[in-house]
N, C-alpha and C positions, 0 to 999 in steps of 0.2 A: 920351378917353372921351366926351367932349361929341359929340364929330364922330359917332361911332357910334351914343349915344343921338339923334341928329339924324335916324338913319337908321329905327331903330325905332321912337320915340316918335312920328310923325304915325298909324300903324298903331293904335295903343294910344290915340288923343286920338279916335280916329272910334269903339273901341268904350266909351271913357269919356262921351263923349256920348251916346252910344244909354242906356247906363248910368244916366245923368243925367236923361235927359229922361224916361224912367219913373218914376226916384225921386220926381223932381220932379211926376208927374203931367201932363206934357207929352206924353209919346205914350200912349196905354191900352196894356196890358198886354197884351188881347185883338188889338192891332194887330200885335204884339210877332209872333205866329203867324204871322197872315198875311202878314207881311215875310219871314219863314223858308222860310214855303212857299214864297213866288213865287224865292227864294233857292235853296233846297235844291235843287227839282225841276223848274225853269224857268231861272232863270238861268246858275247853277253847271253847270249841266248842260249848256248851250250852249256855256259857256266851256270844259268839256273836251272837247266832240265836235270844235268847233274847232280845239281844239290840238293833237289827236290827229287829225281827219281830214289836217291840213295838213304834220305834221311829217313830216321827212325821217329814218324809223325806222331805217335804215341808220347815219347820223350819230349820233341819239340813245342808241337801242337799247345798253346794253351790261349784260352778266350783272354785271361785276363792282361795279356800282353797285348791283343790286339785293341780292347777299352783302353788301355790305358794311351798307346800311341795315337789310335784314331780319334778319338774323343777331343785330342790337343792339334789333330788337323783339323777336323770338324769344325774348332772354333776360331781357327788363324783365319780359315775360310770365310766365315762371317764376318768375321773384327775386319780383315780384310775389304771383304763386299761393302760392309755398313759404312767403314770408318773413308773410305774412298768415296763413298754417296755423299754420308753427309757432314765430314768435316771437309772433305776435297772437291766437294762439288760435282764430279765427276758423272759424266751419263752413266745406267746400268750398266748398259754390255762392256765399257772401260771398267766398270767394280766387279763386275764376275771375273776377269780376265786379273785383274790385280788380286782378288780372292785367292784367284787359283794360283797365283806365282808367290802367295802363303803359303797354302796347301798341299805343294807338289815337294818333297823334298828332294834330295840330291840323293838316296837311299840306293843306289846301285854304287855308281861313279865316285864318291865321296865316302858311303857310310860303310862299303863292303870293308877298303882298302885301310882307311882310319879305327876301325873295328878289330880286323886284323893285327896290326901296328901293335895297337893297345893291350888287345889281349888274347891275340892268338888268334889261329886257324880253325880251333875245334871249338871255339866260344861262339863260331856265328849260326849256330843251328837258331835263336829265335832271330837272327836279320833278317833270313829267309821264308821265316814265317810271315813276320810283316812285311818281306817283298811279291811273296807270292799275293798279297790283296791289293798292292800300293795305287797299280794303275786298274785296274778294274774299280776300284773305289775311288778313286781320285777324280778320274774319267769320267763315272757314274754321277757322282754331285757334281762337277763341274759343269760336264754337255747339259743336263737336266737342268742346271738354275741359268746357263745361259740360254736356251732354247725358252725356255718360258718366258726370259724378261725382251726376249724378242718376239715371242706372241707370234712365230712362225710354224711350231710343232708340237703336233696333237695327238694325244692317244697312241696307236700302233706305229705311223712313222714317228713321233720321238724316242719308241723304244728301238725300233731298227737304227735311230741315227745313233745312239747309244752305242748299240752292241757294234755296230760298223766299227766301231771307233775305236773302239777296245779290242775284236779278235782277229782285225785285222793287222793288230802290234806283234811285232816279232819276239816282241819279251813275254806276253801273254802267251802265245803260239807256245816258246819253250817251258812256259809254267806248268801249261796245261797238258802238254806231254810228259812231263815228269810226272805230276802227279798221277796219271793215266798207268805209268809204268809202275809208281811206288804203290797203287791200287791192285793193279794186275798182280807185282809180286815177280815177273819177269825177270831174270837176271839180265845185267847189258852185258851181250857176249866180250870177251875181252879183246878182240880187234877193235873194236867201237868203241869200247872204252878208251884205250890208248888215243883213237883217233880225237876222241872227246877231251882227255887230256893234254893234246897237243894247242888245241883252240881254246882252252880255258885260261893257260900258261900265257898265252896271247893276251887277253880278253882286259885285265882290269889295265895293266901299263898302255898298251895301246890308245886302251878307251880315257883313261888317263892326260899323256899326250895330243892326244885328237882335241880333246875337253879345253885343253891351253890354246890351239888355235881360233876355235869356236870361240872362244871369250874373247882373242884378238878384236875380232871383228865390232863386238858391243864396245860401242866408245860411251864412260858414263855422261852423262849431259841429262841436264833439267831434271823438273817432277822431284827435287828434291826431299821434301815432305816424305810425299806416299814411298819416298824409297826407301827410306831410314823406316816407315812402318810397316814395311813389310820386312828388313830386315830385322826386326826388335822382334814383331811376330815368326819369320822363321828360328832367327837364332836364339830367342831369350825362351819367350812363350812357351812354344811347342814344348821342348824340352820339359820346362818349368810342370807344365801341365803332368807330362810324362812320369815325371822322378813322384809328383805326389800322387798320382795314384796308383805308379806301380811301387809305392813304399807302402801306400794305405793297402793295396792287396796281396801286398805280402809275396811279391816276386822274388826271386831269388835272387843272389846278386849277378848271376852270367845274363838274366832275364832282362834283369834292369840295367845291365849296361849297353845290350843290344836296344832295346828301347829308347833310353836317354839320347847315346850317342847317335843313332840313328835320327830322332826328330832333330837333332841340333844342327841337322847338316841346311847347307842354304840352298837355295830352289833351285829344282833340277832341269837341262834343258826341256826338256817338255816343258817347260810353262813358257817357255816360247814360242815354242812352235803350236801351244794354245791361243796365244794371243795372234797369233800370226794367221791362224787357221779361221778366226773368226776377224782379223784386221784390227782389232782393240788393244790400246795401252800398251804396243809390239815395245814404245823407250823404257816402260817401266816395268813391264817382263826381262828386256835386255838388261838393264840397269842395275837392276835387281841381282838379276843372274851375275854377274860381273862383282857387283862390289859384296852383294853378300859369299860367294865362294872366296872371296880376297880374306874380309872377316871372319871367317871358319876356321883359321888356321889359329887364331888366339879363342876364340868360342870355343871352341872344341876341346883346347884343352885347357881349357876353364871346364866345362863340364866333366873332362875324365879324372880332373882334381877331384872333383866336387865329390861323385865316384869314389873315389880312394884308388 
């Protein structure tokens, strides 16, 4: 168990530092931002055009990884929605927004860096696979079952408020240029490369760091219940779901470890700034986000056990 928390815990010491050095009043708060941004929509974003302009989608590309991951977000999403309705009471647009803080996992910030650790650099060609749909699909069932149980958006505006939502993301933006480029077939001349290399090397410690301040800020408090069920649905669930139907389809083992450890991560900032965007359940998005990244750190390698 040591050997595995070896593997997770340097992950979780970079954003316990970032954590720390806010508490502490060693980085401001206001810094805290602009570490995200340059993160979110600059670095991260290079890191996926790369992976994706470079990969050999032939090799990577396969349906049965994406059933297998999505299918186990699919139903955090519901268990999520229903089980916030009607065992918590909770108005709709509070259970779409708890749905979604199932549903969203931590698949950049958490699954890239822990994936890595585990088992190497050249193992995460199927991460990428399942990152390249994460937020286009996540976005899509979420704006769409929020938008309905608000009986605000019909027809062609709920498909514009969708696609708003999604291509105006700077991680989509980089998706959708790699893959543009891996289509074309274009070489990246090598100045660009290097330049691309420079910000990628940035990209996960940064985003990392930044990620320990950002959680400073979520104080847990209240909604206990729906916390622990959306952490049992991200951390247990998803996974669970993951490991049986990429054993039943006969994934490989590099397939199935991108897959497993990836669902297993706990919900990613966006599901706050979901709730926050529509004003629903923002303590139990934060809360969520907070104590399940804490619990990832033995999750996680619980599952890479499990794994082998």
């Amino acid at each position: 168990m040591l050997d595995l928390l070896a593997i997770v815990l340097p992950v979780f010491l970079v954003v316990g530092a970032g954590y720390a050095a806010v508490w502490r009043g060693l980085f401001k708060d206001s810094a805290v931002d602009g570490l995200m941004i340059f993160t979110q929509k600059f670095a991260i974003p290079c890191l996926l055009f790369s992976a994706i302009a470079t990969i050999d989608l032939d090799v990577v590309f396969d349906l049965r990884i994406l059933i297998s991951f999505y299918t186990g977000s699919t139903l955090c999403f519901f268990a999520g929605m229903f089980g916030a309705r009607l065992i918590f009471g909770r108005p709709w647009t509070d259970s779409v927004a708890i749905g979604f803080s199932a549903l969203f996992a931590n698949t950049v910030l958490l699954g890239l860096p822990i994936s890595e650790r585990a088992y190497g650099a050249d193992a995460l060609g199927p991460n990428f696979t399942i990152i390249a749909f994460h937020a286009p699909f996540c976005y899509l069932l979420g704006i769409t079952t929020m938008e309905i149980v608000r009986a605000e958006t019909r027809g062609p505006k709920l498909a514009g408020t969708v696609a708003k939502a999604m291509f105006q993301n700077a991680l989509m933006i980089g998706i959708m240029l790699g893959f543009a480029v891996n289509f074309s077939g274009v070489p990246i001349p090598g100045v660009l490369r290097e330049a691309l290399d420079l910000m990628i090397r940035a990209a996960l410690p940064a985003a990392l760091f930044g990620l320990g301040g950002v959680l400073y800020r979520y104080k847990p408090e209240g909604d206990v219940g729906v916390v622990i069920m959306v952490c049992v649905l991200s951390l247990i669930l998803h996974p669970a779901v993951a490991f049986g139907l990429g054993t039943g389809f006969g994934l490989s083992q590099m397939q199935l470890q991108s897959a497993v450890v990836t669902a297993a991560m706990a919900p990613g900032v966006n599901t706050y700034i979901f709730a926050d965007m529509y004003g629903c359940a923002r303590r139990v998005a934060a809360t969520s986000l907070l104590v399940g990244t804490a619990l990832t750190v033995l999750t996680a390698a619980a599952w890479i056990a499990v794994l082998g």
